[in-house]
C-alpha positions as CSV (number, residue, x, y, z in Angstrom):
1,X,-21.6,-57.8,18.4
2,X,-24.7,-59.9,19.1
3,X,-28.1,-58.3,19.7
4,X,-31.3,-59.0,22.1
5,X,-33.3,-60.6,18.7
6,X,-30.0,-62.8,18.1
7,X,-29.1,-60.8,15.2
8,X,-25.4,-59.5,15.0
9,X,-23.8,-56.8,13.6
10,X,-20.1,-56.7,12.4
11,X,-17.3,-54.9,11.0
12,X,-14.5,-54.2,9.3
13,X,-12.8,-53.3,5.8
14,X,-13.3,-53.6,2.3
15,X,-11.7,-52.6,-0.9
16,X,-8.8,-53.4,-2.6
17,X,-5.3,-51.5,-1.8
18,X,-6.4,-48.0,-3.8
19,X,-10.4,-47.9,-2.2
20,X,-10.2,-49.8,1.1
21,X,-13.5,-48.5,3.0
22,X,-14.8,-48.9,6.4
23,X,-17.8,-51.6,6.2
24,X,-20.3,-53.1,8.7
25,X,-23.1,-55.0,8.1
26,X,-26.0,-56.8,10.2
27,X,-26.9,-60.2,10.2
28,X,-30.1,-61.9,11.1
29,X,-29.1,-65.3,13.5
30,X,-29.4,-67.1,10.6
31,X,-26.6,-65.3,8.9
32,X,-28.7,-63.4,6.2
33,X,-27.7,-60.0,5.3
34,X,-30.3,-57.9,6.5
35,X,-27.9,-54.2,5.4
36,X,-24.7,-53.6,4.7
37,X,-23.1,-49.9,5.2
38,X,-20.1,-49.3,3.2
39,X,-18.4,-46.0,4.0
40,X,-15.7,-44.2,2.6
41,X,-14.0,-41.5,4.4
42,X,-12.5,-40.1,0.9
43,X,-9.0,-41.6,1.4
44,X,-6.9,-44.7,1.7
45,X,-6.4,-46.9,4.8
46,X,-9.8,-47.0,6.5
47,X,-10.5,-49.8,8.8
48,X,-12.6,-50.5,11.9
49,X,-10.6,-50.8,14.9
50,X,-13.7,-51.6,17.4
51,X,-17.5,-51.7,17.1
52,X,-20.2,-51.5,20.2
53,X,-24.1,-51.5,19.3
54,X,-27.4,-51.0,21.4
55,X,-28.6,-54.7,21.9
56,X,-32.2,-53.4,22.0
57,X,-32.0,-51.0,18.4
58,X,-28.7,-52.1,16.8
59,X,-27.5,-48.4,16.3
60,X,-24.0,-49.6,15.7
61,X,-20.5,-47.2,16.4
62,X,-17.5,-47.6,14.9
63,X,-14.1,-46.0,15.8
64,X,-11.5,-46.4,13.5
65,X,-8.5,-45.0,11.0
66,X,-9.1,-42.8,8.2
67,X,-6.7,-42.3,5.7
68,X,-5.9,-38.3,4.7
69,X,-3.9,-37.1,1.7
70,X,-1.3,-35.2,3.6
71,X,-2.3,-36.1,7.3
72,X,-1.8,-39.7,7.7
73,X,-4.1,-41.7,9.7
74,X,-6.8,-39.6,11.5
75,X,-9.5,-40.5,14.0
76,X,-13.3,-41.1,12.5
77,X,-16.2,-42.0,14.5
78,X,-19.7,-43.0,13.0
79,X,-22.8,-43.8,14.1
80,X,-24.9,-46.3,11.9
81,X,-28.9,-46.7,12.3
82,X,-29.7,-50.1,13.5
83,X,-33.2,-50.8,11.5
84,X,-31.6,-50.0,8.0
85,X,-27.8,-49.2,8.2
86,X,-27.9,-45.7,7.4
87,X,-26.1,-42.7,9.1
88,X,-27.7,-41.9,12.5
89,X,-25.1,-38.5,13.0
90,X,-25.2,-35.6,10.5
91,X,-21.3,-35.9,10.7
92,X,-18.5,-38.5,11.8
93,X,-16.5,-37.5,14.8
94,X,-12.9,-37.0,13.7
95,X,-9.2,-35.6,15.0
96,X,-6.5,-34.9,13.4
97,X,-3.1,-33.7,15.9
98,X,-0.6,-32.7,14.3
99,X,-0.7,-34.0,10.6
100,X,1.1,-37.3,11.6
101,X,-0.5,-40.8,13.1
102,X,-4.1,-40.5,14.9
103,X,-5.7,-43.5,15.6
104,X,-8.7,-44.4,17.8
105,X,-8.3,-47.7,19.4
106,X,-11.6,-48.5,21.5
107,X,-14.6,-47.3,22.3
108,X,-17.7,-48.5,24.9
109,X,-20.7,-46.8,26.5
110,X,-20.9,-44.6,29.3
111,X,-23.7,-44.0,31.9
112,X,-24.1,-40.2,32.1
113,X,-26.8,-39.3,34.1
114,X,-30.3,-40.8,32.9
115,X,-29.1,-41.5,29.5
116,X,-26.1,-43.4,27.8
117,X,-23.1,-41.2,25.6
118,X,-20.0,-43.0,24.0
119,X,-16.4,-43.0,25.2
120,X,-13.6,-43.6,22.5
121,X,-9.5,-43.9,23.8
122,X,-6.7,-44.0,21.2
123,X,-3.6,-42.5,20.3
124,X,-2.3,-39.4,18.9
125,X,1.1,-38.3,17.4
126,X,2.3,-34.7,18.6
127,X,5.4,-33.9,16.8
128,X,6.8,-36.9,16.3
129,X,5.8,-38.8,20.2
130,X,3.1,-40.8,20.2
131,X,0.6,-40.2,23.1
132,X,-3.0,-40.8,24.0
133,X,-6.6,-39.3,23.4
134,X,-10.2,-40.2,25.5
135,X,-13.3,-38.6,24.3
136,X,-16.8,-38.5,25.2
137,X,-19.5,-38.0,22.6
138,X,-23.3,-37.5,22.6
139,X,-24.5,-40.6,21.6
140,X,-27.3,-39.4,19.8
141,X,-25.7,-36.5,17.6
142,X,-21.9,-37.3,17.9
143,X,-21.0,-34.1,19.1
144,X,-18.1,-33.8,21.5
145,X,-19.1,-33.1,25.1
146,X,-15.0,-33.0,26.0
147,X,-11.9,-34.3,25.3
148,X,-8.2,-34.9,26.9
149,X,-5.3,-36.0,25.7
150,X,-2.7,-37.9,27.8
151,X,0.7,-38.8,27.8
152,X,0.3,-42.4,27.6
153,X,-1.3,-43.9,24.7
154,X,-4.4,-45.8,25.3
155,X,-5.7,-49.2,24.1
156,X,-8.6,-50.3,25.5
157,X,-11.4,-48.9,28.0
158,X,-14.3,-50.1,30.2
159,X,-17.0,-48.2,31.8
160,X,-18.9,-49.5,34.7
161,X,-22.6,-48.4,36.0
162,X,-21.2,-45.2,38.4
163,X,-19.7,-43.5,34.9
164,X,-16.3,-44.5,35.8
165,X,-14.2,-44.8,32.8
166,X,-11.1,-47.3,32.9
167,X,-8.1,-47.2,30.6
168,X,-5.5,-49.3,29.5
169,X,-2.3,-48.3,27.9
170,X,1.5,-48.2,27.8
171,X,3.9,-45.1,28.0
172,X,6.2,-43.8,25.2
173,X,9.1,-43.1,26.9
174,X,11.7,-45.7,27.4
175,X,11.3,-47.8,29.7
176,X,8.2,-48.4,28.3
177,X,5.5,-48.7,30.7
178,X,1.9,-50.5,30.9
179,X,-0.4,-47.9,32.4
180,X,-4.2,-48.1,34.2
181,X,-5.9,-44.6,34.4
182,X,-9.3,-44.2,35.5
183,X,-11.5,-41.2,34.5
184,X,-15.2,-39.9,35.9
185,X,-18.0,-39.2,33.5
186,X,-16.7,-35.2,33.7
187,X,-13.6,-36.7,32.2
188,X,-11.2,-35.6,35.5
189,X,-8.6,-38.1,35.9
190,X,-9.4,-40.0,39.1
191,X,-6.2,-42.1,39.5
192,X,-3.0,-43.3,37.4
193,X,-0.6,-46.2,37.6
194,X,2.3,-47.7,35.7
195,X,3.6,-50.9,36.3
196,X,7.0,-52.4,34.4
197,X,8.4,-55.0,36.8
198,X,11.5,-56.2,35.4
199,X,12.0,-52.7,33.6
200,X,12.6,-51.9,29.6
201,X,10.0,-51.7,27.0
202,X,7.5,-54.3,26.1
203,X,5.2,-53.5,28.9
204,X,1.3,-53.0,27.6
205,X,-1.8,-53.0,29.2
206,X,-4.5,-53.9,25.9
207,X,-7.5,-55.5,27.5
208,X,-9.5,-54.7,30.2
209,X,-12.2,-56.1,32.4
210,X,-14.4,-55.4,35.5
211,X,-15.3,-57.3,38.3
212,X,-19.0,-57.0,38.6
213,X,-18.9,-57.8,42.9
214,X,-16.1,-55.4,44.0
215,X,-15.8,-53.3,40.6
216,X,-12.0,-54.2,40.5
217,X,-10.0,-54.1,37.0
218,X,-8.8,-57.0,35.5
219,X,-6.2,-55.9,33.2
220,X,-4.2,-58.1,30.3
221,X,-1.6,-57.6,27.9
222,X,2.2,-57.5,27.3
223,X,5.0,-57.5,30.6
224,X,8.4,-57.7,29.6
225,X,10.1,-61.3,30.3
226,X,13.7,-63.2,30.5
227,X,15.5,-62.5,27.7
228,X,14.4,-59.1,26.6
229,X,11.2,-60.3,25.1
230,X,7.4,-60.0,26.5
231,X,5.3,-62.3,28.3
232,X,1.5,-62.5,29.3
233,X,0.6,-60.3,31.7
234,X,-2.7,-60.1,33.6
235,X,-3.0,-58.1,37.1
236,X,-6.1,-56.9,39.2
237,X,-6.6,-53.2,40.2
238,X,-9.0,-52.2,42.7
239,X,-11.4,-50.0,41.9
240,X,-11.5,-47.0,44.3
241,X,-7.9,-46.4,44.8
242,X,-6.1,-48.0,41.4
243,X,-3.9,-50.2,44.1
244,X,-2.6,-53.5,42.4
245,X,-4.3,-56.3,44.3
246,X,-2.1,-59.2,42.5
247,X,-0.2,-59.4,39.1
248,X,1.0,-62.5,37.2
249,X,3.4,-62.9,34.0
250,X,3.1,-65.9,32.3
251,X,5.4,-67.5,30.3
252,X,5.7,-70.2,27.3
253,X,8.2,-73.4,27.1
254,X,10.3,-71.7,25.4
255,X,11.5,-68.4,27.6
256,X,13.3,-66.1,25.2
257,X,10.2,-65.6,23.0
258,X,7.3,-63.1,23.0
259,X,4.2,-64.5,24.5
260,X,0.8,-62.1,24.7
261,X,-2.5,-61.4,25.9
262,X,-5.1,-60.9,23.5
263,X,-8.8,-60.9,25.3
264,X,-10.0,-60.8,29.1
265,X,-13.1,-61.2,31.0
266,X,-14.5,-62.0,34.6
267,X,-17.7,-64.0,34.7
268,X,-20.6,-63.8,36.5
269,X,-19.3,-66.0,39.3
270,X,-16.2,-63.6,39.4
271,X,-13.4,-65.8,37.6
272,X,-10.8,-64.4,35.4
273,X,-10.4,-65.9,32.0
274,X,-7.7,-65.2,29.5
275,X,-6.2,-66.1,26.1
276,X,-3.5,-65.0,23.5
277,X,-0.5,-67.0,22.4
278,X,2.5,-68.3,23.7
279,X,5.6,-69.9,22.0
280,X,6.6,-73.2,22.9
281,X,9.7,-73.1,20.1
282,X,11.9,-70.6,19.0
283,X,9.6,-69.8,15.8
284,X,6.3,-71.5,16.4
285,X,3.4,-69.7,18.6
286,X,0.6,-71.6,20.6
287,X,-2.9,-71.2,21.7
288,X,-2.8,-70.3,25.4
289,X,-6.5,-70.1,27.6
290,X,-6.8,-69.5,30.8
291,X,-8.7,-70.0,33.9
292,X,-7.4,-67.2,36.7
293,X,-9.0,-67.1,40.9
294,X,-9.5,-63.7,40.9
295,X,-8.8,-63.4,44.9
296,X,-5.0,-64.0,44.1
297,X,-4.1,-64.6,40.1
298,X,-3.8,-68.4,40.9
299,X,-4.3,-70.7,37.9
300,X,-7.4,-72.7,38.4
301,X,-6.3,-74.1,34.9
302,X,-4.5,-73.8,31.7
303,X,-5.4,-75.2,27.4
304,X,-2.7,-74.9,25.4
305,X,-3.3,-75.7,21.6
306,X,-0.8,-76.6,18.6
307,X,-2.8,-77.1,15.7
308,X,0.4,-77.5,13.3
309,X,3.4,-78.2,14.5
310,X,5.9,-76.0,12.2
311,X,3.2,-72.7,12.5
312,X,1.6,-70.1,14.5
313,X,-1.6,-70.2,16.8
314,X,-3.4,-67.8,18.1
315,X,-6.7,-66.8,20.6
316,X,-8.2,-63.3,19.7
317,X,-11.2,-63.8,21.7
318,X,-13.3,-65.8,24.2
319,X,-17.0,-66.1,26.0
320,X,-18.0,-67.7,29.0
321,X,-21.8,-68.7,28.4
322,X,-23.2,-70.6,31.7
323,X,-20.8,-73.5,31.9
324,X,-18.9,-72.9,29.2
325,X,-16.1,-71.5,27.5
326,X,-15.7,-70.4,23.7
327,X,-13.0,-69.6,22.0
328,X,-12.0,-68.3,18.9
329,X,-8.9,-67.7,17.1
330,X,-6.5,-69.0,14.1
331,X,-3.9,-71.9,13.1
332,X,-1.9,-72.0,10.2
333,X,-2.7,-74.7,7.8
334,X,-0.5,-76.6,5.6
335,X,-3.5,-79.5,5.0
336,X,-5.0,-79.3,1.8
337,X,-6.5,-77.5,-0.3
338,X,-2.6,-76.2,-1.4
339,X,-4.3,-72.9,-2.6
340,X,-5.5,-72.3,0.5
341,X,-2.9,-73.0,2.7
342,X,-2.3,-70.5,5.4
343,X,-4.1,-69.1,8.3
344,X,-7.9,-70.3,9.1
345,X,-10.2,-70.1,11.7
346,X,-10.7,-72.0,14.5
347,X,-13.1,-72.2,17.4
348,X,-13.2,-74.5,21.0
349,X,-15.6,-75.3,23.1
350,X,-14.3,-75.8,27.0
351,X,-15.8,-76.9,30.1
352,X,-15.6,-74.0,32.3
353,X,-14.7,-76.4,35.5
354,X,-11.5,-78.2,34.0
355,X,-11.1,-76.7,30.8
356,X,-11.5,-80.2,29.1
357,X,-12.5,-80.0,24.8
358,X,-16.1,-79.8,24.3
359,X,-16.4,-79.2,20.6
360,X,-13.6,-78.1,18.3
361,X,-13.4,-77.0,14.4
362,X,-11.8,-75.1,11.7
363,X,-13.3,-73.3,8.9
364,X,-12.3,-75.7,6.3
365,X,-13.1,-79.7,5.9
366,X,-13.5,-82.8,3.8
367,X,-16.4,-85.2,2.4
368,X,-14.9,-88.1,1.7
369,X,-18.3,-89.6,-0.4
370,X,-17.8,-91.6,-3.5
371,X,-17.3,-90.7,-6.4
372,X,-14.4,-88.3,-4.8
373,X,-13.6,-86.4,-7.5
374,X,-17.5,-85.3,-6.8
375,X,-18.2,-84.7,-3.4
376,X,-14.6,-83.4,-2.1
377,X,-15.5,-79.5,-0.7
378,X,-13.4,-77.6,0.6
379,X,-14.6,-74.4,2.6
């Protein structure tokens, strides 16, 4: 998450398989470690699932899975100080259902009033069926000002400047259904919408945007496709009413494969931008960006990317700075070093008007300086 100073803060686990811990730390732009915050809820199987932070302090929240002897996976929510990476709340938030699965999936801020609380959306299990939870906390204490839970579980959510709270999810029940729910700062349900075109399961709504100009949803994720499998999905919602405005699937070369959204986001100039993966082959998945008009869905255009031919590729997330795009995913590698052969990271630069390669790069390279034996680093 990048602050106003251009420092960052990020998150994620740590451990090996008996102590894996929640960890975040903060960077300075220059990529030194200004603190690190290790936590351990006491149990196995903590990880950070999504992380927001204050650009102006750097007060950092987490949502994520706990581990619990006995219980599964449980919800914890933490807030961390921004200036030195201690705890800002004299307790995590966390849930436990039913003694099965709990797992928070997302979480963003909400404007309440004068001030700004926190919103978290995940899933529960209640005797065996998974469905869904959205909370609101005080921001400055952690303490719960209400809670639902739902039927569907959710995946993502989005707030916009009102106090409206949007959610993305899917149903349990087969056929499985993407769902779009939105939710006012008292936490009353506003509106609720499925949408499964062709039917069956493999329908998922798992990324969200807004439309600054008309406050619209842009949702992305999973729509079942030919063949029984899923393709990308990407619709628009408007606002006021949850009426779908447009939806698109879109589908890889090769048709009986699963293709999938993994990020959205509208610009400033209102365009609709996606990425994820599709398969060209039976076995092999591609990079797949996006360039959507958001009046109808159309494709303004399309990059594709197959870094290694007999291997996967795929976009987890993307930016849209001025005129340009970045992106940011993974290939698999099968180039040298042998030892480290296997997924790496990989990052584009676009033109925002055609889509056309700026810049590209992985995270590993080659010095080819004499003497070789000398200069050859691998990274």
């Amino acid at each position: 998450v990048p602050l106003d100073n251009g420092d960052f803060v990020v998150g994620g686990q740590s451990g090996a398989t008996a102590t894996i811990n929640f960890i975040v730390y903060r960077l300075s732009s220059a990529g030194t470690v200004l603190w690190t915050r290790t936590v351990d809820s006491g149990f196995n199987s903590d990880d950070v699932n999504d992380i927001i932070a204050d650009p102006a302090t750097g007060d950092t929240y987490i949502c994520g899975r706990a581990g619990s002897s006995g219980q599964q996976l449980n919800w914890y929510v933490m807030k961390i100080n921004g200036s030195n990476g201690t705890d800002a709340w004299a307790a995590p938030y966390t849930y436990n259902q039913t003694n099965e699965n709990d797992e928070p999936r997302a979480l963003n801020f909400v404007q309440d009033g004068a001030v700004k609380n926190v919103v978290v959306v995940g899933m529960i299990t209640n005797s065996g069926f998974p469905q869904g939870r959205i909370v609101k906390l005080n921001a400055a204490t952690g303490a719960l000002i209400w809670g639902n839970n739902t039927s569907s579980q959710l995946h993502e959510v989005v707030t916009d400047t009102s106090g409206n709270i949007f959610c993305g999810g899917e149903t349990f029940a087969s056929p499985n259904q993407a769902t779009i729910t939105k939710f006012n700062v008292s936490g009353a349900q506003q509106w609720s919408f499925t949408y499964a075109p062709s039917g069956g399961d493999f329908n998922r709504w798992n990324r969200l945007a807004l439309d600054a100009a008309s406050g619209d949803v842009i949702t992305g994720g999973l729509i079942l496709g030919t063949g029984g499998n899923n393709d990308i999905g990407v619709a628009r919602y408007a606002s006021s009413n949850g009426a779908q405005v447009w939806a698109r699937r879109i589908s890889g070369p090769f048709a009986a494969s699963n293709d999938s959204c993994s990020s959205a986001m509208v610009d400033s100039g209102g365009d609709v931008y996606i990425t994820g993966y599709y398969r060209a082959t039976s076995t092999n998945a591609d990079w797949y960006a996006a360039r959507l008009n958001i009046a109808d869905g159309s494709t303004v255009w399309e990059k594709t990317y197959n870094g290694n031919s007999t291997g996967n590729e795929q976009l987890d997330n993307l930016r849209v700075v001025g005129s340009t795009v970045y992106l940011a995913g993974y290939m698999t590698s099968t180039a040298p070093p042998a030892a480290t052969a296997g997924r790496i990271l990989r990052v584009m630069k676009l033109n925002k008007a055609d889509g056309s390669t700026l810049l590209e790069g992985t995270t590993w390279y080659t010095h080819a300086i004499w003497p070789t034996w000398y200069w050859r680093i691998w990274s």
